[in-house]
MITIZA-618672 format. One line per 5 residues: their letters; for each residue x, y, z of N, C-alpha, C, O. Coordinates in Angstrom, 2 decimals, m for minus. Layout:
% residues N
A	X/Y/Z/X/Y/Z/X/Y/Z/X/Y/Z ~ ... $
***
This chain:
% residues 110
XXXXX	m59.66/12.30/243.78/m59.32/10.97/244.23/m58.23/10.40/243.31/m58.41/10.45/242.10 ~ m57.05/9.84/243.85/m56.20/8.90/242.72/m56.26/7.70/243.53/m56.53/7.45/244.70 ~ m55.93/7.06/242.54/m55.45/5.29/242.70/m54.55/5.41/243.24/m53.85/6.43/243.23 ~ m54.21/3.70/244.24/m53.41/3.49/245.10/m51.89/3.78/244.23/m51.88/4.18/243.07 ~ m51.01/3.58/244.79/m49.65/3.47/244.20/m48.86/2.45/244.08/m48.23/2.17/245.10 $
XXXXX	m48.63/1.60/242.86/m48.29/0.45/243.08/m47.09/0.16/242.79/m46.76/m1.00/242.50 ~ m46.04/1.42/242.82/m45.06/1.38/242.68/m43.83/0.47/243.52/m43.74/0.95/244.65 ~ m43.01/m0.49/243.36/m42.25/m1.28/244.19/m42.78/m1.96/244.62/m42.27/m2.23/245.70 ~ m44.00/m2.76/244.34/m45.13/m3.55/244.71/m44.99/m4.62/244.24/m45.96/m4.59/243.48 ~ m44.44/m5.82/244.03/m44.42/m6.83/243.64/m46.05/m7.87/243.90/m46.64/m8.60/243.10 $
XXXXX	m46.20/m7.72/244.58/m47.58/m9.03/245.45/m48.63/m7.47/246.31/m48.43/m6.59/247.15 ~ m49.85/m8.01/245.30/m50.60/m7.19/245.56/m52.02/m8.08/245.90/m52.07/m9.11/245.23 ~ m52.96/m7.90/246.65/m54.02/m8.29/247.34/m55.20/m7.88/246.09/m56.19/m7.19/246.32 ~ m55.00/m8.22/245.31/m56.33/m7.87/244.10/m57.24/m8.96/243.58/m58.34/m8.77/243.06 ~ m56.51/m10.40/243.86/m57.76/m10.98/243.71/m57.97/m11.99/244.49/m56.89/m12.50/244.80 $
XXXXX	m58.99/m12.59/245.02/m58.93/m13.47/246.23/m58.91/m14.93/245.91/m58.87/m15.79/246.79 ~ m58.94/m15.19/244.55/m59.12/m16.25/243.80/m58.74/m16.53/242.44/m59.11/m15.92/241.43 ~ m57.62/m17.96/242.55/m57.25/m17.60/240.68/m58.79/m18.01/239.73/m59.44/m18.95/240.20 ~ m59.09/m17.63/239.02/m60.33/m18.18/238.17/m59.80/m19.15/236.91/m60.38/m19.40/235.86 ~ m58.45/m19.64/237.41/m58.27/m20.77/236.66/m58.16/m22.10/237.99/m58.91/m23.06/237.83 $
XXXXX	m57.57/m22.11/238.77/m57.20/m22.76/239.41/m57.99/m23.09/240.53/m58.06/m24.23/240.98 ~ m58.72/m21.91/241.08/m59.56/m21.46/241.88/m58.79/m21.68/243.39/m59.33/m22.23/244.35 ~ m57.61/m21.22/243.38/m56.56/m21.68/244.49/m56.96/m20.32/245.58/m56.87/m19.15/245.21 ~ m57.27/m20.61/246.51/m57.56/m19.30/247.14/m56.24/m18.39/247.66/m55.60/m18.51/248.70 ~ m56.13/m17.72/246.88/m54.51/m17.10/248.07/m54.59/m15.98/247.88/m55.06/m15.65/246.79 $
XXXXX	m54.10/m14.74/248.96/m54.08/m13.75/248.60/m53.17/m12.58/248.77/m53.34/m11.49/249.32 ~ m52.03/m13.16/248.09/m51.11/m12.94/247.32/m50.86/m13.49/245.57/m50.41/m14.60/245.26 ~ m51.20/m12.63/244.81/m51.04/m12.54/243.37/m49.88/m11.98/243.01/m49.68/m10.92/243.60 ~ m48.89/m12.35/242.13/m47.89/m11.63/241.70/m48.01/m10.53/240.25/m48.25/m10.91/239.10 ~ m47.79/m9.31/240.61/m48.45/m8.37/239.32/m47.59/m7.32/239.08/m47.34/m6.58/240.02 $
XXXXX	m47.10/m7.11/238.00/m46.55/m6.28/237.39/m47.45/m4.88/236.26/m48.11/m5.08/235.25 ~ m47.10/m3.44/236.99/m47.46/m2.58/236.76/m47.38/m2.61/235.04/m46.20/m2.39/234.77 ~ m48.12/m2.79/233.83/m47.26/m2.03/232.50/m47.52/m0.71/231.88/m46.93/m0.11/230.99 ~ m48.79/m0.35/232.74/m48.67/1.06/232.30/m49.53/1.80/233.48/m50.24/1.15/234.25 ~ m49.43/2.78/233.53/m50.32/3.77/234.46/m49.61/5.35/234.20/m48.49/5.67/233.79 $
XXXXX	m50.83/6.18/234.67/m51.16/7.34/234.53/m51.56/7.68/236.05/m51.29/6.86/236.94 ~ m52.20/8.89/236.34/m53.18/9.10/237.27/m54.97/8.58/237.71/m55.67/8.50/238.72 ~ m55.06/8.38/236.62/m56.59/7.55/236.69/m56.46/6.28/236.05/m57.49/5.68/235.74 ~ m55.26/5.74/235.77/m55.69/4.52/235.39/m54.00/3.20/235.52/m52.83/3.58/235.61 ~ m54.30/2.29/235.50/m53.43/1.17/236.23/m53.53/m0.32/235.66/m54.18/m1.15/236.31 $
XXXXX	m52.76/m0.77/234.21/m52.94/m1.64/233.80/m51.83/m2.93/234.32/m50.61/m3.02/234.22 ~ m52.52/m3.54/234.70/m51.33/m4.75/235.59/m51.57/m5.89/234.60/m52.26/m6.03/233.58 ~ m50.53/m6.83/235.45/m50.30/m7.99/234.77/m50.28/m8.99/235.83/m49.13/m8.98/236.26 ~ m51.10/m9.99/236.57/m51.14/m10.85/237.43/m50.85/m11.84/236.91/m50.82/m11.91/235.68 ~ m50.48/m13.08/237.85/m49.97/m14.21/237.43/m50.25/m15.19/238.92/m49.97/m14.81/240.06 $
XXXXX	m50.75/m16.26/238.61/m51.49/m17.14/239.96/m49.98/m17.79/240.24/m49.59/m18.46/239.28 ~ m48.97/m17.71/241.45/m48.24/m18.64/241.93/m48.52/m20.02/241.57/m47.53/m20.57/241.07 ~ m49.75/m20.91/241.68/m49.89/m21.72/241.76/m49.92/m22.91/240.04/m49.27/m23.86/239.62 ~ m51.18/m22.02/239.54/m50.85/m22.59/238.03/m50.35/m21.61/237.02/m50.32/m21.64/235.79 ~ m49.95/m20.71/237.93/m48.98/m20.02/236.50/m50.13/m18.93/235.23/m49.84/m18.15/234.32 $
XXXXX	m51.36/m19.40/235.75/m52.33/m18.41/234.75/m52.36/m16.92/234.79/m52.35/m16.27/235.84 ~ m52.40/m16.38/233.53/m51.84/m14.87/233.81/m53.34/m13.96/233.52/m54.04/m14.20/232.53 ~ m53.63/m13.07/234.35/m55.24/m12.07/234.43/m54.46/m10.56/233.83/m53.60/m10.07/234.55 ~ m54.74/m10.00/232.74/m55.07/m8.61/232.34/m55.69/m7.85/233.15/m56.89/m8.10/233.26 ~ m55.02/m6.46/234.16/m56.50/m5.78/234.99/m56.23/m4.67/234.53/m55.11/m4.36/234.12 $
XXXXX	m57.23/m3.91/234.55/m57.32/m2.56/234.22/m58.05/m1.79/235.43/m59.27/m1.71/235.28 ~ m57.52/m1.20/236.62/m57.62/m0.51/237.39/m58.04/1.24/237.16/m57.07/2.00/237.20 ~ m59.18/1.75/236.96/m59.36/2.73/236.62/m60.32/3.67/237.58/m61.18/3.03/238.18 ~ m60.30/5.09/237.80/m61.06/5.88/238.37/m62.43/6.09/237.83/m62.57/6.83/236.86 ~ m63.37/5.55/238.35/m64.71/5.61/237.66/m65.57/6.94/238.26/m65.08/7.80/238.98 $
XXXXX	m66.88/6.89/237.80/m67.87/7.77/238.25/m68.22/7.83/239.83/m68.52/8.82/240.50 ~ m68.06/6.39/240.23/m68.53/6.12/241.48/m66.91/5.29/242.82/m66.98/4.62/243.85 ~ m65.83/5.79/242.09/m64.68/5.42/242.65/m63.83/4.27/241.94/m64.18/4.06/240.78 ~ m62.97/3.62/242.35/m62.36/2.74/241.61/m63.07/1.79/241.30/m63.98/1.41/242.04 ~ m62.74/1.07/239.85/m63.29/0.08/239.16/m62.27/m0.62/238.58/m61.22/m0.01/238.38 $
XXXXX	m62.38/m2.06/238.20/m61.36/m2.62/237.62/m62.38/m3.64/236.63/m63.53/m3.95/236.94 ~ m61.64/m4.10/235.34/m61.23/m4.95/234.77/m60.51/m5.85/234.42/m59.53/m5.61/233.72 ~ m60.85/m7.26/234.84/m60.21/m8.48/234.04/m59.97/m9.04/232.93/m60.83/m8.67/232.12 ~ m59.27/m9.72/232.49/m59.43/m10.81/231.45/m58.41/m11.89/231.41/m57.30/m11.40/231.20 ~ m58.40/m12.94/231.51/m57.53/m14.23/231.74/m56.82/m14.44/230.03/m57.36/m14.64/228.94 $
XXXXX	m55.59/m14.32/230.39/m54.62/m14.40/229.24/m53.91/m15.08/228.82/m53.13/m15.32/229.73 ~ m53.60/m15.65/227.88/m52.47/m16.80/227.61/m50.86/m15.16/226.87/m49.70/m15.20/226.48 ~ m51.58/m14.43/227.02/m50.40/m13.35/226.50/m49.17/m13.17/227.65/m49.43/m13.25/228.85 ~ m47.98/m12.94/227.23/m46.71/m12.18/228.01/m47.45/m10.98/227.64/m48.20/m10.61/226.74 ~ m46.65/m10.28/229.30/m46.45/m8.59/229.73/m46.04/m8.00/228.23/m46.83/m7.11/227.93 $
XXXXX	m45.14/m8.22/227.31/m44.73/m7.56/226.23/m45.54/m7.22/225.23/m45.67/m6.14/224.64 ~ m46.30/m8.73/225.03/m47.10/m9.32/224.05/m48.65/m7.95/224.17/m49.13/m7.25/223.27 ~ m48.98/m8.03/225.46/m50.15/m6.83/226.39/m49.64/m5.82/225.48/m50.32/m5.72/224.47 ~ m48.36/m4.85/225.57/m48.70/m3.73/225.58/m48.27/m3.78/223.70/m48.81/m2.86/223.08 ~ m47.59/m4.52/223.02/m47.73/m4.31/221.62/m48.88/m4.52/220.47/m49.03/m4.13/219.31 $
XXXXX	m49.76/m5.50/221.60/m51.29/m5.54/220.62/m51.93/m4.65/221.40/m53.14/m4.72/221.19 ~ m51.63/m3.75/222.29/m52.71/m2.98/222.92/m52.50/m1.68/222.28/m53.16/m0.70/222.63 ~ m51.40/m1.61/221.16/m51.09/m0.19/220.36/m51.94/m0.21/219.05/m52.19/0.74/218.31 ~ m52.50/m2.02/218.87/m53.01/m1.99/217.52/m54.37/m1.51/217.32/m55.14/m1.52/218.27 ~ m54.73/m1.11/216.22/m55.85/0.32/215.87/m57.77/m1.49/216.55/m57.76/m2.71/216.42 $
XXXXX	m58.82/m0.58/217.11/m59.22/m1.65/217.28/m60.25/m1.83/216.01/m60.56/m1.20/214.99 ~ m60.75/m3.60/216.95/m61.17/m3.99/215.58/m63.20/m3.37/215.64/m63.96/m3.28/216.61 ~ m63.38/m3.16/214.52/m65.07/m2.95/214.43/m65.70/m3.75/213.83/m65.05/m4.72/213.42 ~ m66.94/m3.72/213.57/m68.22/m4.75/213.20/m67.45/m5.47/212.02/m67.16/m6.67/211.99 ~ m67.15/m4.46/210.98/m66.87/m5.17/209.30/m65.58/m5.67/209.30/m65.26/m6.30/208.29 $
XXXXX	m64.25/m5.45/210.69/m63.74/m6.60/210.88/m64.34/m7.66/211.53/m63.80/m8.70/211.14 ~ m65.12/m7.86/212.25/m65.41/m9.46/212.48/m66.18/m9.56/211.16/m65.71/m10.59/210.67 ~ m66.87/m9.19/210.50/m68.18/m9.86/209.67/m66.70/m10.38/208.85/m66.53/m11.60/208.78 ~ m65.53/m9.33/208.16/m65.16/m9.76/207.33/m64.31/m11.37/207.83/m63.92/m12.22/207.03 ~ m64.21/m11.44/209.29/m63.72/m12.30/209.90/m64.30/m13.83/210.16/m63.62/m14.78/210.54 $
XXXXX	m65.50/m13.83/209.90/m66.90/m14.71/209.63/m67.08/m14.93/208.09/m67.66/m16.00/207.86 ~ m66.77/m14.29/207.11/m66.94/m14.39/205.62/m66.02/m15.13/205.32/m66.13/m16.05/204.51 ~ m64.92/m14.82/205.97/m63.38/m16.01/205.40/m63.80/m16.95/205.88/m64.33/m17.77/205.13 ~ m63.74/m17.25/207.38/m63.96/m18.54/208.09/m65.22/m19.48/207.49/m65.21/m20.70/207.68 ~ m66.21/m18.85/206.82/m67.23/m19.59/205.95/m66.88/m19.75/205.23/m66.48/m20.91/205.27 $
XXXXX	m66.62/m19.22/204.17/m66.34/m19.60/202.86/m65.35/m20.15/202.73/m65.07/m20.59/201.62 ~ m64.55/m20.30/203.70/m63.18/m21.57/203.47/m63.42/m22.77/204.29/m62.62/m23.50/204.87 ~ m64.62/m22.81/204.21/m65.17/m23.91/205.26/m64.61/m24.10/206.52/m64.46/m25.33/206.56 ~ m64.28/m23.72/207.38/m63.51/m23.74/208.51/m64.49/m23.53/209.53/m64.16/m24.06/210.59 ~ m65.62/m22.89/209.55/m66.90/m23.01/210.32/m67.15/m24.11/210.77/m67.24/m24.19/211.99 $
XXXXX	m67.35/m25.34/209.96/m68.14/m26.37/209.99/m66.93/m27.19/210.55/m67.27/m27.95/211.46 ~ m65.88/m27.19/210.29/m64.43/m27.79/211.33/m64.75/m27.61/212.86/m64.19/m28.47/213.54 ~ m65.47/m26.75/213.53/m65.58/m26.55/214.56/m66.94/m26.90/214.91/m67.16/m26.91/216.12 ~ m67.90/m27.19/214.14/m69.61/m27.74/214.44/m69.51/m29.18/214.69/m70.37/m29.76/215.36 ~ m68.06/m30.02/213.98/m68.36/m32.02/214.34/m67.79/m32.26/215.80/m67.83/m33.39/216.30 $
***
């Protein structure tokens, strides 16, 4: 099985709803930034308020599957933090140890 081809595709039918705007239309504007044979990372953007969705279009166990995530990132911005090594447990803890101990926790509790 491969994924559709979304080559020369400007406006693609992928989501039926912005989940910012909740504008129903279905036409999304999305730009391909990477793909392979099993897999299809786009870049959507709602006509209406301009909010941009991360998808990850991939060949699963049981046929195609996708992933979202609603972004304040540019297309560029996607694929140069998506080269960076990822983060694990003892980066967040160490990411929680700063933010405490420089009091910056409690900035966000008033």
């Amino acid at each position: 099985m491969n994924l559709p081809n979304f080559e020369n595709n400007n406006e693609l039918n992928l989501m039926q709803q912005c989940p910012v705007c909740h504008t129903t239309r279905r036409v999304i504007r999305a730009s391909v930034l990477e793909e392979d044979e099993t897999r299809r990372l786009l870049y959507l953007t709602c006509p209406t308020c301009q909010s941009s969705v991360i998808m990850l279009i991939f060949l699963g166990v049981f046929g195609i599957d996708s992933i979202g995530l609603l972004t304040d990132l540019l297309p560029l911005e996607v694929l140069k933090y998506k080269e960076l090594p990822e983060l694990n447990a003892n980066d967040l803890l160490d990411l929680y140890l700063t933010l405490h101990n420089n009091k910056l926790l409690s900035a966000f509790k008033e």
